[in-house]
ZAMARGU-4260 file (C-alpha; in steps of 0.2 Angstrom, whole numbers, plus 5000, padded with zeros to 4 digits):
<rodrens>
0) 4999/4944/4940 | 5008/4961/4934 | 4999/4976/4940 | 5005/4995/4932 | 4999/5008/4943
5) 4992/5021/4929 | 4999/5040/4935 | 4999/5052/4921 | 4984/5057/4914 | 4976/5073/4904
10) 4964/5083/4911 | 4950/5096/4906 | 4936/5105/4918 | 4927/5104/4901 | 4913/5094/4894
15) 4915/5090/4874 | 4903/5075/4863 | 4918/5069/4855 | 4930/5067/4869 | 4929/5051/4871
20) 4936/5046/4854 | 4953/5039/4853 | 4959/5053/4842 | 4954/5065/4850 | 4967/5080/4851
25) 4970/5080/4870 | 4989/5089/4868 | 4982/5105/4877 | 4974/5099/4891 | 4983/5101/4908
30) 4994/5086/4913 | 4992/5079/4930 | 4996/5065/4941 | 4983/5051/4948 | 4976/5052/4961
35) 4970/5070/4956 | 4954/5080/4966 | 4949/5094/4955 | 4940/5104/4966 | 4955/5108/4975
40) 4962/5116/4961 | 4948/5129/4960 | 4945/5143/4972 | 4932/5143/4984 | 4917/5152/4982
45) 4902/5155/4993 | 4890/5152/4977 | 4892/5134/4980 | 4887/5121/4993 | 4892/5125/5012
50) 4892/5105/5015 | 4904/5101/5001 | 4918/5115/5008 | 4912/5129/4997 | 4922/5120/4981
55) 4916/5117/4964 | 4912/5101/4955 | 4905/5101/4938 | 4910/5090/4922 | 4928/5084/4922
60) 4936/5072/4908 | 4954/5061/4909 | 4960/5053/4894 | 4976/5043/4898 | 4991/5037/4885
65) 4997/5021/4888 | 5010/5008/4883 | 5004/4990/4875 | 5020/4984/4874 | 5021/4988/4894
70) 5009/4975/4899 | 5021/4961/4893 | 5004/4952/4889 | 5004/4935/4879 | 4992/4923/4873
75) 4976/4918/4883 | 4980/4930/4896 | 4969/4945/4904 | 4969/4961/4907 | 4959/4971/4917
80) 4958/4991/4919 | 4955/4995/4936 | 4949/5010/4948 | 4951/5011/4965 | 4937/5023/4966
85) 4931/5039/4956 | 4920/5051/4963 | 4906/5054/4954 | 4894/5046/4941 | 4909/5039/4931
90) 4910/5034/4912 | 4924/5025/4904 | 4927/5022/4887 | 4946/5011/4879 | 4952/5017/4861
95) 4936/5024/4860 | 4923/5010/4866 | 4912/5014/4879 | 4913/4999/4894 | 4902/5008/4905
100) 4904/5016/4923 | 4900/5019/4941 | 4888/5032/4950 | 4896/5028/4967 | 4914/5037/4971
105) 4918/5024/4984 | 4917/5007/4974 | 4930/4999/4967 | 4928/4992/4950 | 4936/4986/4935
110) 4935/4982/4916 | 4940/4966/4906 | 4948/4974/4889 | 4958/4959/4883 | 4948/4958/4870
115) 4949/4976/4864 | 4968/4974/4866 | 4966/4963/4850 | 4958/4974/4838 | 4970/4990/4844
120) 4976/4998/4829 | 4993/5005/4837 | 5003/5003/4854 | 4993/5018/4859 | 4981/5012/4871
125) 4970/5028/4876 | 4959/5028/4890 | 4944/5041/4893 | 4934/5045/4911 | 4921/5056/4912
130) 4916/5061/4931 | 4900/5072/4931 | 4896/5079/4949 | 4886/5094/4943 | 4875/5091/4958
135) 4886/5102/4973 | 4876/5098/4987 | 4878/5078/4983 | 4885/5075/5002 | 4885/5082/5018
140) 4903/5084/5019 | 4916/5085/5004 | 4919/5070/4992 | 4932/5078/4981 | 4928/5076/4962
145) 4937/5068/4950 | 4950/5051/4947 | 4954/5053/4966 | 4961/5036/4968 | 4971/5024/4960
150) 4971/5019/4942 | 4979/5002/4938 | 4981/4990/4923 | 4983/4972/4927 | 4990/4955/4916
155) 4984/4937/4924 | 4988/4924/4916 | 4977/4909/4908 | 4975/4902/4927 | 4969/4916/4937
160) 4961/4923/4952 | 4947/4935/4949 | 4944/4950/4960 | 4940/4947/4977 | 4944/4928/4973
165) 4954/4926/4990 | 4948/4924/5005 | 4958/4922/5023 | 4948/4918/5037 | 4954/4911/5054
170) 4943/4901/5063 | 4951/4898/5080 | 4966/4907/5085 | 4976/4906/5102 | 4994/4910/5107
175) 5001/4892/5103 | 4991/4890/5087 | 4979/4897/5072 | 4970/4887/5062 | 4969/4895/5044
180) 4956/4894/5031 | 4960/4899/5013 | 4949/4900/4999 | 4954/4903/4980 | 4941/4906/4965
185) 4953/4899/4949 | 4948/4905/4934 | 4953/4893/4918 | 4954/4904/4903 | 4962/4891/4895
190) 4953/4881/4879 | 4956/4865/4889 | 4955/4857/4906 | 4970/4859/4916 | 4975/4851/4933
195) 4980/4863/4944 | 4990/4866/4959 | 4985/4879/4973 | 5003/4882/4984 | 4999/4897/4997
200) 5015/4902/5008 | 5013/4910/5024 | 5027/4923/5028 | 5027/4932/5044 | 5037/4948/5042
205) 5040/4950/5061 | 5049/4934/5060 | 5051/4924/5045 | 5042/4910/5049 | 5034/4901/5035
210) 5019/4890/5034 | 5014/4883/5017 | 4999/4873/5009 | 4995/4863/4995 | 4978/4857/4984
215) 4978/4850/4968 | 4961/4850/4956 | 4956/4847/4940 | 4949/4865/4931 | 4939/4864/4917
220) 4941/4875/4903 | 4930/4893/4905 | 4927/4888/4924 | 4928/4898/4939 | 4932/4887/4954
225) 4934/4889/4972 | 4950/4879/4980 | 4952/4878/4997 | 4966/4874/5008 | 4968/4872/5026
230) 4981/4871/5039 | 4987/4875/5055 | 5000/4889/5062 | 5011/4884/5077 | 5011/4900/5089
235) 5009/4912/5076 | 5012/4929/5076 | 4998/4937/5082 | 4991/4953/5073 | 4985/4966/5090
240) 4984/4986/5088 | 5002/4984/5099 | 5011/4973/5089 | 5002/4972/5071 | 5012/4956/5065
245) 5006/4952/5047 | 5010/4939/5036 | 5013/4941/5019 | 5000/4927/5008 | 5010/4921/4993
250) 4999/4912/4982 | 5005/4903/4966 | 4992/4892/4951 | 5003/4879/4943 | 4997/4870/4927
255) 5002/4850/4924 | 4999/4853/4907 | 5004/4868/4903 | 5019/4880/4908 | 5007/4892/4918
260) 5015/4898/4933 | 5006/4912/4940 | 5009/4922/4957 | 4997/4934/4967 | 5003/4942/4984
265) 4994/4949/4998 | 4996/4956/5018 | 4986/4947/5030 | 4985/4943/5050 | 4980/4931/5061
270) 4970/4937/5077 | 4953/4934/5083 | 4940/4949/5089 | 4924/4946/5094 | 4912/4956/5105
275) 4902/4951/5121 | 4887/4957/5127 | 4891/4960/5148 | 4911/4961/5144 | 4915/4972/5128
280) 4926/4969/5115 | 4942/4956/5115 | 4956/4956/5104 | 4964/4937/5103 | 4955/4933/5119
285) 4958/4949/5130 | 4947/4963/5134 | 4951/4979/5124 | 4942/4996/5126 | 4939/5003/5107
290) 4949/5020/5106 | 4943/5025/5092 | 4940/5042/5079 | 4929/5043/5065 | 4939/5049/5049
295) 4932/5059/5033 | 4944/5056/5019 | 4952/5074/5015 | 4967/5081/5020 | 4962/5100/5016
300) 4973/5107/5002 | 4976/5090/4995 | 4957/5084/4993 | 4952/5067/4995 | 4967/5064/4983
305) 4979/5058/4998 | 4994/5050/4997 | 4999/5037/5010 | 5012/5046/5019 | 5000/5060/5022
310) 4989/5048/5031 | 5003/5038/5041 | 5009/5056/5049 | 4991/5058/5052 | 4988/5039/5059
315) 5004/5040/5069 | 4998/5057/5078 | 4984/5047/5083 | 4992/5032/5089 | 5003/5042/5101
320) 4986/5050/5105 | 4980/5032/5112 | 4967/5028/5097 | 4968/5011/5089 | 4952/5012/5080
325) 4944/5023/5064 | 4928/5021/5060 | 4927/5027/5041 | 4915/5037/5038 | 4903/5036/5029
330) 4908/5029/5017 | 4921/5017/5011 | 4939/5023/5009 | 4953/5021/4999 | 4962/5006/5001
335) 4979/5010/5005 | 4973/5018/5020 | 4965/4999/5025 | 4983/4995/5021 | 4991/5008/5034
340) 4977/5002/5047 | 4984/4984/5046 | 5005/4992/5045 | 5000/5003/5059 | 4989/4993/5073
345) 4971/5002/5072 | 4955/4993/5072 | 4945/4999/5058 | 4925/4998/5057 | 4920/4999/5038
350) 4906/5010/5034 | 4894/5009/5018 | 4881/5022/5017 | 4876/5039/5025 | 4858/5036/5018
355) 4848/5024/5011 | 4833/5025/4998 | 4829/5043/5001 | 4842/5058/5002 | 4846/5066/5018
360) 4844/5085/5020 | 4862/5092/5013 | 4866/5110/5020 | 4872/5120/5005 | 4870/5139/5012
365) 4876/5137/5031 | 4874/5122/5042 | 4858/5119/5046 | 4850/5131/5036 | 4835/5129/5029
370) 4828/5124/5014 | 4841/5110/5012 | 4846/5099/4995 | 4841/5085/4992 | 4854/5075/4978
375) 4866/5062/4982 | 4867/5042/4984 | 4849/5039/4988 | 4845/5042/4970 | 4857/5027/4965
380) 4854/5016/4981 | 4840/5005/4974 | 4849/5001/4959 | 4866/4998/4964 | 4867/4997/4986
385) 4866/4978/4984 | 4882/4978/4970 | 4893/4993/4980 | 4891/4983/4998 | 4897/4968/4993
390) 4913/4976/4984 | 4916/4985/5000 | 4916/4969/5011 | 4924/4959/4996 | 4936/4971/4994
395) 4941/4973/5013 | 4937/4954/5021 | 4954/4951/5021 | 4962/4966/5032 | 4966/4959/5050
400) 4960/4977/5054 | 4942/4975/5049 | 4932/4969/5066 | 4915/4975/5061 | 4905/4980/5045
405) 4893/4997/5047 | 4876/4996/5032 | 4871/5017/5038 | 4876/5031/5048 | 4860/5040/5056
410) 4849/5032/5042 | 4835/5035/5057 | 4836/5055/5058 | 4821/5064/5064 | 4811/5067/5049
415) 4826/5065/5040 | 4814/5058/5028 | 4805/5045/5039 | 4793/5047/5052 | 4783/5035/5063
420) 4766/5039/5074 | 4774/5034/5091 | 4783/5054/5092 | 4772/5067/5087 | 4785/5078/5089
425) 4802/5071/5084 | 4822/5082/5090 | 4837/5077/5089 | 4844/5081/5073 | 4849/5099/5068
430) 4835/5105/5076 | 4842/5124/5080 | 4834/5131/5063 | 4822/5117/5059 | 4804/5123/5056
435) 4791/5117/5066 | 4782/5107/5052 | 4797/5098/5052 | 4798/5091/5068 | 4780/5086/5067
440) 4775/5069/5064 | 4768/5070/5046 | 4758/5053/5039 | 4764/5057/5022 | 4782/5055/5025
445) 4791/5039/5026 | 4787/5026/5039 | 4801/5020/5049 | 4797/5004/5048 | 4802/5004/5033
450) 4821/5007/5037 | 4822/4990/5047 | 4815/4980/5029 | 4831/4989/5021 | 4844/4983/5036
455) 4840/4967/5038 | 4842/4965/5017 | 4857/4974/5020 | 4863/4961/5032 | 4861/4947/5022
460) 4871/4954/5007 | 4886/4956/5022 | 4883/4939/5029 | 4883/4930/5009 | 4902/4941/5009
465) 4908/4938/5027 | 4898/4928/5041 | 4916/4933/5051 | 4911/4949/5057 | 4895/4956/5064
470) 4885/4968/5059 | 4883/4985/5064 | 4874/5001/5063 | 4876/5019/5069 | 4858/5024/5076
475) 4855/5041/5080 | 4836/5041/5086 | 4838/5026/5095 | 4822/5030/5105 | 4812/5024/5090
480) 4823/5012/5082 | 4823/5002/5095 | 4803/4999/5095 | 4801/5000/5078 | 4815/4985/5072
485) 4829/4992/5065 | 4841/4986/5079 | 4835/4966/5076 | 4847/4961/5062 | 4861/4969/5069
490) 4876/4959/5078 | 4884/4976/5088 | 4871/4990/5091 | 4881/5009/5088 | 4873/5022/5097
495) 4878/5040/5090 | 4877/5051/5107 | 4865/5041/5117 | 4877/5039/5132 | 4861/5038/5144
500) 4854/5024/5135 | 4866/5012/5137 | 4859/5005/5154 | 4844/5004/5150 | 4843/4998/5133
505) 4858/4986/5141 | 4842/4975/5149 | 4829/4977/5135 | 4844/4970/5124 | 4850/4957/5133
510) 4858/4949/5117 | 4867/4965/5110 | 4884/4971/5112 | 4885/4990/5114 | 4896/5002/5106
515) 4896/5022/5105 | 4899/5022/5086 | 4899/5042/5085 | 4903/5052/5102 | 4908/5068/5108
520) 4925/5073/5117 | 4916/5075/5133 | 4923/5068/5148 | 4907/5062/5154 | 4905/5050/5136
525) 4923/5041/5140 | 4918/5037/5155 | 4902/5029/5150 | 4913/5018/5143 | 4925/5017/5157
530) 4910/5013/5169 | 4902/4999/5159 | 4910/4984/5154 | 4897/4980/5141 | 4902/4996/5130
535) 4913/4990/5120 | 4920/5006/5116 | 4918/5026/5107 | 4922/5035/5093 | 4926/5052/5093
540) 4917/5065/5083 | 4930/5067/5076 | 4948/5061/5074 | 4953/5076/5061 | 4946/5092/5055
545) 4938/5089/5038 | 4932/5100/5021 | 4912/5103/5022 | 4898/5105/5036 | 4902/5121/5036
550) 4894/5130/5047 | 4895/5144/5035 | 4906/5156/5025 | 4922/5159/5026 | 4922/5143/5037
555) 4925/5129/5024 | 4926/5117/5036 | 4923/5104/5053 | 4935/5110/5065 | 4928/5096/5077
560) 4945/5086/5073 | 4958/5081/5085 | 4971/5088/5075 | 4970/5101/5062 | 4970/5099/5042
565) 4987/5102/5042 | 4990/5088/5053 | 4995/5097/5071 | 4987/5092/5086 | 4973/5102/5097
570) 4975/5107/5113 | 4963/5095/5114 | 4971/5080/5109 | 4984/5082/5125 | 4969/5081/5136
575) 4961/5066/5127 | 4978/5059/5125 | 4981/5060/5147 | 4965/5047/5145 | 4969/5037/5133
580) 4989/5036/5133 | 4999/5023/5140 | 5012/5035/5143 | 5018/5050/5155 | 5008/5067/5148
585) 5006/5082/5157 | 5004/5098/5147 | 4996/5114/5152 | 4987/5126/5143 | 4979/5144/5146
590) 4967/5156/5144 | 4961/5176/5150 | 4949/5170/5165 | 4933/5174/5159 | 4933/5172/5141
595) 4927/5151/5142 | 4907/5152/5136 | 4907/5134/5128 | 4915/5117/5132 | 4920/5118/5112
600) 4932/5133/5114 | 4951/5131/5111 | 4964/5135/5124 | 4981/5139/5118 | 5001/5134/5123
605) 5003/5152/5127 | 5012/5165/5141 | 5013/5180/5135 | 4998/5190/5143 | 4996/5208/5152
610) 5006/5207/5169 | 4992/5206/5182 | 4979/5196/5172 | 4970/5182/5178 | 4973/5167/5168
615) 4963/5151/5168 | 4977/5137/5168 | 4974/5118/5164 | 4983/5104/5166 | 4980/5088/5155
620) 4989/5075/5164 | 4989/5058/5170 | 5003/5061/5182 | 4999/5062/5200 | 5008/5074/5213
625) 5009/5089/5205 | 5018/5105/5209 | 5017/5121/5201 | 5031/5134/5200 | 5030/5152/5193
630) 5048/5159/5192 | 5053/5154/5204 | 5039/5157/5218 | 5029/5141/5224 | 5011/5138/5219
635) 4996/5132/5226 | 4994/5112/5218 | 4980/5115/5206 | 4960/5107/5208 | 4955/5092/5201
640) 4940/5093/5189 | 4931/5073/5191 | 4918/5080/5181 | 4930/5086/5165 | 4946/5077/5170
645) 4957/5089/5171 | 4967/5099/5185 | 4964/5120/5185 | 4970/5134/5194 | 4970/5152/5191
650) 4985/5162/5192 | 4990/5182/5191 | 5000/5184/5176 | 5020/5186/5176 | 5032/5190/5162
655) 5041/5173/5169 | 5041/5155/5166 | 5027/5144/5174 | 5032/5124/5177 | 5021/5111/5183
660) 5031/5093/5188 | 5023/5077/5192 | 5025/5058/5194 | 5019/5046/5182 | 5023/5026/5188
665) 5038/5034/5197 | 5046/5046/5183 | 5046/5063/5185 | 5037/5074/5172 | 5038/5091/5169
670) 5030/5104/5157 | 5035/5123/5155 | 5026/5140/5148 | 5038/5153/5145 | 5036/5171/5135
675) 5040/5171/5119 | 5048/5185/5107 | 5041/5190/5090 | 5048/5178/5077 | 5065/5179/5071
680) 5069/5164/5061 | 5060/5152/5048 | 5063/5131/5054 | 5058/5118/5039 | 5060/5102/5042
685) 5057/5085/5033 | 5042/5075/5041 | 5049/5058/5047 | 5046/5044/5060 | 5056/5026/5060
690) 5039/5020/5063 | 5031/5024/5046 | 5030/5009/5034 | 5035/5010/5015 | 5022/5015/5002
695) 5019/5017/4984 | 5018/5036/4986 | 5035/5037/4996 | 5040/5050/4983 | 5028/5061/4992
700) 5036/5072/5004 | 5029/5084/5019 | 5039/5097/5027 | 5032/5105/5042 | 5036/5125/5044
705) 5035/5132/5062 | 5040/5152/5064 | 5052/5151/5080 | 5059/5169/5091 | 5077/5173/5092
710) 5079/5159/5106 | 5073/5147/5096 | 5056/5144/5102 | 5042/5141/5094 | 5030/5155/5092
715) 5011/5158/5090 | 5013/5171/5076 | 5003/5172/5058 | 5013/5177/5043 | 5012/5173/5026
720) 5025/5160/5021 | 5027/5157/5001 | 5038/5140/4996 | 5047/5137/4978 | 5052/5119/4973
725) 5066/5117/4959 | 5066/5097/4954 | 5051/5095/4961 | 5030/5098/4963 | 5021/5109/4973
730) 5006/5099/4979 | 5002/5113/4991 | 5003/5123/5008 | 4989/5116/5022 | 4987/5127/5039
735) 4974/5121/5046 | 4963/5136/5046 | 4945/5134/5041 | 4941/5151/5040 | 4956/5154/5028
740) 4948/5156/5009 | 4966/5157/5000 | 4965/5146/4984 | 4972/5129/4987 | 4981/5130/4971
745) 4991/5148/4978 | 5011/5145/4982 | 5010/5153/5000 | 5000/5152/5014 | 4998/5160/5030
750) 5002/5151/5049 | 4992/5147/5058 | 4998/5145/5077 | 5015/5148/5072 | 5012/5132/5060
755) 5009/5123/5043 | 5015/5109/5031 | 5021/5111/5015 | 5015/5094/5003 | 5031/5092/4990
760) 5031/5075/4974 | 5049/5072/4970 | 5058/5056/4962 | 5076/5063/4968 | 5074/5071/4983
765) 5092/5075/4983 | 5090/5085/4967 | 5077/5093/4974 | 5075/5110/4983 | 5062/5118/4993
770) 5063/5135/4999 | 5053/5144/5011 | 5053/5162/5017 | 5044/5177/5023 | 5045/5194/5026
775) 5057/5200/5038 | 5065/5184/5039 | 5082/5174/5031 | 5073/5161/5020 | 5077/5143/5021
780) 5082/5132/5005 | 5083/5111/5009 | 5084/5096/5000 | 5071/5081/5002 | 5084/5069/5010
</rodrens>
């Protein structure tokens, strides 16, 4: 199988009849390259939806120009047109026939156009997309808009595998042997029956050991067929979220009659996972607390639109973190983050909806500020939910990552349509503004009995795709749904901030494993999980600040992430990380004493305050032994905190260095706080790490800017940085600051923390040049090596 990843396209933000013709004069319209999110290229306006980021959608069109002498395509064989996603309500039309479309953003589907390859008057083969999100308030976070994931062409030949014709399962793995079962759907597009030969190779990358299997069967002409074979791996390299050994699944169709030799290739891994109902979750046999984050699919200035290397410095900030789970929420992702998962060790549960048959309130003037909208999914979910959860599990069955398959996210919200008799008054759900007649139990809303009829449909649809994995769902009223059903069909029981049910509901469900499947960063809700063996593990609310639920204007954004937009870590993430790592960290951070009202509010990497100032200091540490040092008088050793776990201390303020050391399995750590000067010189550097595996957008390049003083540390300071690229494009500048409304699309951008990334395409990095500067300070020009 050859398979042509389809970049270039043409775009226009507007909305002709005769746009989808194949002559159509498209040499005016803005070129671009796909992946491409539109509504990153416009500027935020308040006018629009507060829940979609405050960015436009509307009607957008693509119109590609393509090669047919590219696809080296003979006699009997296929070819398929194939998207990876587009967000939203999509329409496609080849050389000017219409093949249909998608209302979902997340599914992945494809087109057969052999046929209209035959009848194409020229090599020009043009392709048209329509996306049509007029509907702003379509989500309750931002979707992006437009062809925002891959685009492909693909030749098989007369013996193929269809989409989703593979599946890799392995029913009993230990450390001395796996058995694998592998099943193949051959297509024979042949005019006669063929005998066919199934040859699958097992490759382990870590090692290089190979396994291969053989079947032979006769296919008739027009049939789809599955073929299976079976064999056994001696001590195989396991897949675990420490050592992510894949293999690579080589598979090749041979013909006895004919010369037909055609190849497919995949990544898989061999592990087991499983989850207990007294002693959590196990990776190939051992006990594993789930570390996990939830992820929403932006990355701020680039829009849902993300190439891989932006998501494996994200990924690899959170591994050294101590995640190895994402939960991705809520919807199905692209796949080459499936792909990173798998690459990078993290444990991924795969979500399908945010709501089912009836919409959700969507915030579009503030968070939780009433009257809401009500567009999005639900108006396509009786129609096409059945069709767009089996292509999620289909799609992903095969990711050694994927332990557990999520049907809804909070589909059980108070009032949020359904209701149910046994609350009269039901809370729990955005309820700071929400009117009193909505709290109410109201007979003329939808029951939630109804909701447990949906799931356990839902759950047959994943069990007909995968009986591997169990089923799960992320319960948010779990008071109710636990009486009224909803939890019956599902393998795993989520619970999204119910920490205090756990025990209980632990003995009225003696058959259910438990996991927190939305939590927040509190102390208190690790150690729910810590405490009970039976919890199989959380996820954080969440891993990375996203586009949308904004609370309101000019914040665009959820800054409840780990690590900013732009990628930089919290000071939070250095205290979740003396939790979670399994590595030395001590790191102290500060704050005027006094000024803490809300768990919530950020403390800094700071000294620099007025002499004689109380300052809050905290230490985020799992080192023991601690000593504190301020120039170079001796401090008091700071309090333990059991109930926020952390060390504190308060200390008078000096225009001199503070260190804290400590012992961590016998090393000595230290950390330092020093004053730091106004900022005297501009550092760019290439993002890099030995760590981050290869990917079809490696031409994508990230350079992280930080404003440092005159003795080269790194400074907290704000200025506007502008950056020019010569050889090159500008995809744009991220800081990570929700509340800054500059247009994605500007060539400069202000710091934030002292910090932000520039996002730079080049083929030749060593032809091209990026230079930053800003006032006051020499600018720096560097090549992408």
């Amino acid at each position: 199988m050859e398979q042509k990843q389809l970049r270039t396209w043409r775009f226009s933000h507007t909305d002709a009849q005769s746009t989808w013709q194949k002559d159509f004069d498209d040499s005016s319209w803005e070129q671009i390259s796909v992946p491409h999110d539109w509504s990153v290229h416009e500027p935020f306006d308040r006018h629009n939806a507060s829940g979609t980021g405050y960015l436009n959608g509307g009607v957008g069109w693509y119109r590609g120009h393509f090669s047919l002498h590219d696809l080296h395509s003979a006699e009997h064989d296929t070819v398929l047109l194939k998207f990876a996603g587009a967000y939203r309500n999509s329409d496609v039309w080849v050389n000017g026939y219409h093949l249909g479309g998608r209302p979902s953003g997340y599914a992945e589907f494809s087109f057969d156009i052999t046929d209209l390859l035959a009848d194409a008057p020229d090599d020009d083969l043009v392709i048209a997309v329509r996306l049509d999100r007029q509907e702003l308030a379509d989500s309750r976070w931002f979707n992006g808009t437009g062809l925002n994931r891959p685009v492909y062409l693909e030749v098989h030949q007369a013996l193929m595998i269809p989409d989703y014709g593979t599946v890799f399962t392995t029913p009993t793995v230990t450390k001395d042997e796996a058995m694998v079962q592998i099943q193949h759907h051959v297509l024979n597009r042949l005019t006669n029956a063929d005998q066919v030969t199934v040859t699958d190779t097992l490759t382990s990358l870590s090692t290089g050991q190979i396994v291969t299997l053989h079947r032979t069967d006769t296919v008739q002409a027009g049939e789809d067929k599955p073929l299976h074979t079976n064999g056994v791996v001696d001590r195989p390299d396991l897949w675990s979220v420490d050592h992510p050994h894949l293999y690579r699944l080589t598979t090749k169709l041979s013909s006895a009659s004919s010369n037909i030799e055609s190849t497919y290739t995949q990544i898989v891994g061999i592990r087991s996972a499983a989850f207990d109902l007294d002693t959590g979750f196990h990776l190939n046999g051992q006990p594993l607390n789930i570390k996990g984050v939830c992820l929403h699919e932006d990355a701020g200035v680039l829009g849902t639109a993300v190439p891989a290397p932006v998501w494996t410095r994200r990924l690899l900030a959170l591994k050294k973190m101590g995640a190895n789970a994402i939960r991705m929420s809520h919807n199905p992702h692209t796949p080459a983050l499936y792909d990173l998962c798998d690459q990078l060790g993290f444990l991924v549960f795969d979500e399908a909806f945010d709501e089912w048959e009836n919409p959700k309130n969507k915030w579009w003037q503030g968070h939780n500020v009433y009257p809401p909208k009500f567009g999005g999914y639900a108006h396509d979910f009786p129609h096409w939910h059945a069709a767009d959860l089996a292509n999620m599990v289909q799609r992903d069955r095969n990711h050694p990552s994927v332990i557990a398959w999520s049907i809804g996210n909070e589909v059980d919200y108070p009032n949020d349509p359904y209701a149910n008799p046994l609350f009269k008054e039901m809370t729990g759900n955005n309820d700071t503004n929400k009117p009193a007649a909505e709290r109410e139990y109201n007979p003329n809303r939808p029951d939630t009995r109804r909701l447990s009829v949906i799931a356990a449909e839902l759950a047959k649809i994943v069990k007909a795709n995968d009986a591997t994995r169990p089923v799960t769902l992320a319960a948010a009223f779990p008071e109710l749904s636990a009486r009224t059903g909803l939890l019956d069909n599902l393998d795993v029981v989520g619970y999204n901030y119910k920490e205090h049910l756990y025990a209980q509901d632990h003995e009225r469900f003696p058959t259910k494993p438990f996991i927190g499947s939305e939590n927040g960063h509190d102390y208190a809700a690790w150690r729910a999980v810590t405490d009970h063996d039976y919890v199989a593990g959380q996820f954080l609310w969440t891993g990375i600040d996203y586009l949308g639920e904004a609370r309101g204007w000019p914040i665009h954004g959820s800054g409840a992430g780990l690590l900013t937009l732009a990628g930089f870590p919290k000071t939070n993430y250095y205290l979740r990380q003396s939790w979670w790592a399994a590595a030395p960290v001590l790191k102290m951070v500060t704050v005027p004493q006094g000024t803490l009202h809300y768990p919530w509010e950020p403390l800094y990497r700071r000294w620099d305050y007025v002499p004689g100032s109380a300052i809050t200091v905290r230490f985020y540490t799992n080192c023991q032994h601690l000593q504190l040092t301020l120039g170079e008088t001796p401090l008091p050793a700071p309090v333990y905190d059991a109930k926020h776990g952390y060390y504190e201390t308060t200390i008078a303020y000096k225009n001199e260095p503070l260190l804290v050391s400590g012992t961590y399995q016998g090393q000595k750590v230290t950390d330092t706080l020093i004053p730091v000067g106004a900022p005297a010189k501009l550092q760019a550097a290439v993002w890099s790490d030995p760590q981050a595996p290869q990917t079809a957008d490696d031409d994508v390049y990230q350079i992280e800017v930080t404003l440092l003083d005159q003795a080269g540390h790194p400074t907290e300071a704000e200025q506007i940085v502008h950056a020019a690229v010569a050889g090159g494009t500008l995809l744009g500048l991220e800081n990570g600051d929700l509340a800054d409304t500059t247009d994605y699309s500007a060539d400069y951008r202000r710091t934030l923390a002292g910090h932000l990334v520039i996002f730079v395409r080049s083929t030749d990095p060593l032809h091209t040049t990026v230079t930053c500067q800003t006032n006051g300070l020499a600018p720096v020009t560097m090549t992408l090596q």
